[in-house]
N, C-alpha and C positions, 0 to 999 in steps of 0.2 A: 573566599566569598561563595555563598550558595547560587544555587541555579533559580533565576525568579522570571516567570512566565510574566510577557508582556500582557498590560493590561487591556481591555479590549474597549473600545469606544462605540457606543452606540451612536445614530444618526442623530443629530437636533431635530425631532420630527416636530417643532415649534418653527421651524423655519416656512419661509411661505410657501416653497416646492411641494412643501408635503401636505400644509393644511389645504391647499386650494388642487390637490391631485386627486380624480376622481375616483369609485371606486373598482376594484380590479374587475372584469368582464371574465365568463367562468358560461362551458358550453358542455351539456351532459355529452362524453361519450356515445355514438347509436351502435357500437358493434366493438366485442372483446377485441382485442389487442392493437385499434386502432383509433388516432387524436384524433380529435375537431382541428378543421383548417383553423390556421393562425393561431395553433397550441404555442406557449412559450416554452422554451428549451432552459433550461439551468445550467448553471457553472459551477467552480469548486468555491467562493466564495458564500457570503452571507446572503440572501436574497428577501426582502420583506413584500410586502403585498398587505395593504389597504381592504377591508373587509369591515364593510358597515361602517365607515369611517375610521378605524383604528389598523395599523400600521402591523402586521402578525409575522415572524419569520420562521421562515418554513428548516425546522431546527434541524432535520438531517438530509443533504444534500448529495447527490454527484453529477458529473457532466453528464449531459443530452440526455435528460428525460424530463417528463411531464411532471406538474403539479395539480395532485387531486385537492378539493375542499372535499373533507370531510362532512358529515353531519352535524360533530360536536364541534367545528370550526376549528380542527387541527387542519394545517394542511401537508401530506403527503408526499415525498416524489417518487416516484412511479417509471421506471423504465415502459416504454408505451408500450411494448408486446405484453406487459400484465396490468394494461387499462383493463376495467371491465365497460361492458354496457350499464348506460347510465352517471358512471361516475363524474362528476361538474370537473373540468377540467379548465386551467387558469389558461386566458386566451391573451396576447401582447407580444408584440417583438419589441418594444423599447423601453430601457431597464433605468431610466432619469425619472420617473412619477410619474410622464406624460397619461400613462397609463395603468396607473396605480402600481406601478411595478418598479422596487430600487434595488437596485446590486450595488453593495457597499464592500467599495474593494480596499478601503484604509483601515479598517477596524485595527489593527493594531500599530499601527505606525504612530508615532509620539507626535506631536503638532510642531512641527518649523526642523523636522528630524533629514531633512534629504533638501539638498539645494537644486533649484530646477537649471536645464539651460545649462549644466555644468560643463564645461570641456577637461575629458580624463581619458585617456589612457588604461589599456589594459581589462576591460568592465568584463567583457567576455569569459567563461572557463576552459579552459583547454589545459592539454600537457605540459605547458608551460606555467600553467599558473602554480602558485605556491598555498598548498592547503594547510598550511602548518597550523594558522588559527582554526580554521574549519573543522581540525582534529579535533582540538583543546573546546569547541564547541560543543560537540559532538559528545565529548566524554561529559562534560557538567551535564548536558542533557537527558544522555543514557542512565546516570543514578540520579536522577529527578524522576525519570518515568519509572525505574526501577520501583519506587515508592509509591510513587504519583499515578502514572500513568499505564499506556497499556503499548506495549511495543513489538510490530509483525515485523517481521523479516521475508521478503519477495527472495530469492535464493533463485541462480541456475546450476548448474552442476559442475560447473570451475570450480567451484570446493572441493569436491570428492575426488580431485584429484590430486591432491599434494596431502600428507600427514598432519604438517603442521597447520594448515589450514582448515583439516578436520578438528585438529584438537583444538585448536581458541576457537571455533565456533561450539564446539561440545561445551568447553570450562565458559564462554558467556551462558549458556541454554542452563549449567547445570549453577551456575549461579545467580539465577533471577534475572535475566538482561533479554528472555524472551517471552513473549505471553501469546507468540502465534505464529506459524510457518507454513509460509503457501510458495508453492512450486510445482515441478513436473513428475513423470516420473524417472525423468534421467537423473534427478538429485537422488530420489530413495532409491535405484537402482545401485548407482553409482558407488555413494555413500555405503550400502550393505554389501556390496561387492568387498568394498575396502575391509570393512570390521571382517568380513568372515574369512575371506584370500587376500587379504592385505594389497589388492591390487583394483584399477579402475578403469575400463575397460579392454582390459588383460595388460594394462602397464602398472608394473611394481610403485604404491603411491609416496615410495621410503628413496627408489633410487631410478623412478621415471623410465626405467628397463623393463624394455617389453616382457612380456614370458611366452614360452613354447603353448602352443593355442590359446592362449590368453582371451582372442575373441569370442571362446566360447563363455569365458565366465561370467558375464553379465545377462548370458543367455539361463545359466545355471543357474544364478541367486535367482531370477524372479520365477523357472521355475522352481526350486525348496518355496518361495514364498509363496507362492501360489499353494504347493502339496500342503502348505502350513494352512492356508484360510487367510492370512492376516501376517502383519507385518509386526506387532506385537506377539502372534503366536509362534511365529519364525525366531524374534530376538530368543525366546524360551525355548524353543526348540534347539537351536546352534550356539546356545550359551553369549550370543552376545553382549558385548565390554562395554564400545567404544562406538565414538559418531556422534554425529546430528540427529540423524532420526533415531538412534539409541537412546538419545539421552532424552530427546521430544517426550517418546514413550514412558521411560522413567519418570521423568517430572508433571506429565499429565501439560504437555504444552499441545494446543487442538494446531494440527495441519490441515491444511487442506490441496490435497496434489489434482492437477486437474491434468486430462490427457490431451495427446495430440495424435494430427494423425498420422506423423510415422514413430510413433511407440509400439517398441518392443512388450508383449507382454499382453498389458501391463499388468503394474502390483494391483493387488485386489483391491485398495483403498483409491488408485486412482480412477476420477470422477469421467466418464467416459464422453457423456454430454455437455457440449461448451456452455449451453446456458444455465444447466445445473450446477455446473463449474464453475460459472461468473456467479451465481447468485451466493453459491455458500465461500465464495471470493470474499464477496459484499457483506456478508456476516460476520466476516472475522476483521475487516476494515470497519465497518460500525463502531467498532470497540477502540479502534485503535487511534491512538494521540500520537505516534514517532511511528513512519513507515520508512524500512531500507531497504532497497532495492536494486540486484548486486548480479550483475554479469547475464539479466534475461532480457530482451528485448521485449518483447511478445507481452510477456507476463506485469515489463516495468511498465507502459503502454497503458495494459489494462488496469494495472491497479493505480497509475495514474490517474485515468478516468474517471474512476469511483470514487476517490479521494478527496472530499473536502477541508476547505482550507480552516476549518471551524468545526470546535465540538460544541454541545450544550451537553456541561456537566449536571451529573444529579440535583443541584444544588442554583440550577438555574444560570450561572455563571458561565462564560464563553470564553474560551481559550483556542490558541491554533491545534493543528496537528501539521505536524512536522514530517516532512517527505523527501527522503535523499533517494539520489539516483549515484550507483556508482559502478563504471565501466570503463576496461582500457579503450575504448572506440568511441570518441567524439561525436561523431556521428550519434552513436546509442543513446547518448546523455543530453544533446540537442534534439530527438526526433521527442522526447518527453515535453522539452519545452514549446518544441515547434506544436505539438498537440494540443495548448491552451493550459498545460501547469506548471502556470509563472511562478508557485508558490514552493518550489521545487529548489536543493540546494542541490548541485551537481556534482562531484569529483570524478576525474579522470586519472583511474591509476587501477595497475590490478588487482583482482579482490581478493586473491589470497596475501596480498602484501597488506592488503587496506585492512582485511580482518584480524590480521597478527596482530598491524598497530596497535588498532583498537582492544583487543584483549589485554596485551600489554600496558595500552595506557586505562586501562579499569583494572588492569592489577589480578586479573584473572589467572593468568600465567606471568613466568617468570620470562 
């Protein structure tokens, strides 16, 4: 059976909540990068707004930021540090109509699909729980977006250190299963240490044994990468094979590595400013309908944030986007949820076991 996107429900704005809900209140900006008191804040769901009597949803979203109206009556959302002066900004804190404002958190749940009031056991994800279907989910989904959709991978550097978890993450990249890869520089360090000295952060990534100064080689690839300009001019330079950000490069798949501040280095391609960081984050989540999110705290957090739970496809039509978090630490994969992204599927298991799975069950490797 093929993989079929739930359908999406819009509001009955026929109902009398919405005809009789005034319309939204909207106060220009007086100074760049700061709201009008009693600006509304967004979520990762669907959010509509009332405008001249008609009901308008503000089609790309993520948490805590502003909503501009436009001139042309598009509306906008706007992190408030790139408000401008001037710009009418949507003013309410309550999201039922009372103030022309609705967050519609069921858009795809089927009508009589969940029993309220239920008593169950077990609802929780932890190390105990059993992700067998989760997998078999997970894989219909991946050659749906394969096709369909557009699919980021959030990545920390527990990759780069085992072989075989470089190579199924390489055979998914080099067989269609990625369209974008954001991370740090400890993954592209790590990761080219591997390809060039088979080693990551001077332990051998084939047999986990340290090597004789080992600590410097992670010192060594980023500087070759640096003497190189660029991390594609390095792969050409040192004949690189093999990897994640090997094969990125080959396939023409857009990373985006953002820095921190105890990086080594860094690689020339990582983004040194956190806001310039978050923003070309947010360009490669735009795009994206399946986000995985796999042993970074920091990173799963932020891209959490920006994630909404809705796309508007070309075609006018509204479909989710799908958001895993996956980490051996419980804590990691609840501080996601604890943040407000209920729309989030969690596994607790480690990523180099969780990414072999998954290569294996897409038939990537043997």
């Amino acid at each position: 059976m093929s993989f079929q996107l739930p359908e999406y429900h819009h509001p009955d704005f026929t109902q009398e909540k919405f005809v009789n809900a005034p319309d939204v209140k909207y106060e220009a900006a007086d100074m760049d990068g700061v709201a009008p008191d009693n600006y509304h804040s967004t979520s990762m769901y669907p959010e509509y707004f009332k405008i001249n009597g008609k009901w308008v949803l503000a089609e790309e979203s993520r948490m805590d930021s502003s909503v501009v109206l436009c001139d042309d009556g598009h509306l906008e959302v706007v992190e408030n540090r790139n408000i401008k002066k001037g710009d009418k900004v949507i003013l309410g804190r309550t999201e039922k109509c009372e103030e022309g404002i609705y967050m519609h958190c069921h858009g795809f749940e089927e009508e009589g699909g969940q029993l309220e009031d239920q008593f169950v056991f077990r609802q929780g994800r932890s190390r105990e729980t059993s992700y067998a279907r989760d997998y078999d989910n997970l894989f219909e989904l991946l050659r749906h977006e394969k096709e369909y959709g557009n699919i980021v991978w959030v990545m920390g550097p527990a990759f780069s250190f085992d072989a075989d978890a470089r190579a199924a993450m390489q055979a998914l990249i080099d067989n269609g299963y990625a369209h974008g890869l954001m991370a740090g520089n400890a993954l592209a360090t790590h990761d080219l240490e591997g390809a060039l000295l088979h080693t990551a952060l001077g332990q051998d990534i084939y047999t986990q044994v340290s090597q004789p100064n080992g600590h410097y080689n992670h010192l060594d690839v980023i500087n070759k990468v640096r003497r190189s300009g660029s991390i594609p001019q390095f792969i050409k330079d040192y004949d690189i094979d093999n990897g994640i950000i090997y094969s990125c490069v080959k396939n023409h798949v857009p990373m985006v590595l953002t820095g921190s501040i105890r990086d080594d280095g860094p690689m020339p391609e990582v983004i040194a400013s956190a806001y310039e960081g978050q923003g070309a984050m947010r360009g490669l989540v735009k795009k994206s309908t399946c986000v995985i999110c796999l042993a970074t705290m920091l990173h799963t957090i932020a891209t959490g944030n920006m994630t909404p739970s809705f796309r508007v496809m070309p075609d006018g039509t509204i479909r989710p986007v799908y958001l895993y978090t996956v980490d051996a630490d419980e804590f990691v994969v609840n501080k996601l949820l604890d943040r407000g992204s209920l729309c989030a599927t969690t596994v607790v298991t480690n990523v180099q076991d969780f990414i072999t799975i998954v290569a294996k069950g897409l038939k990537v490797i043997d």
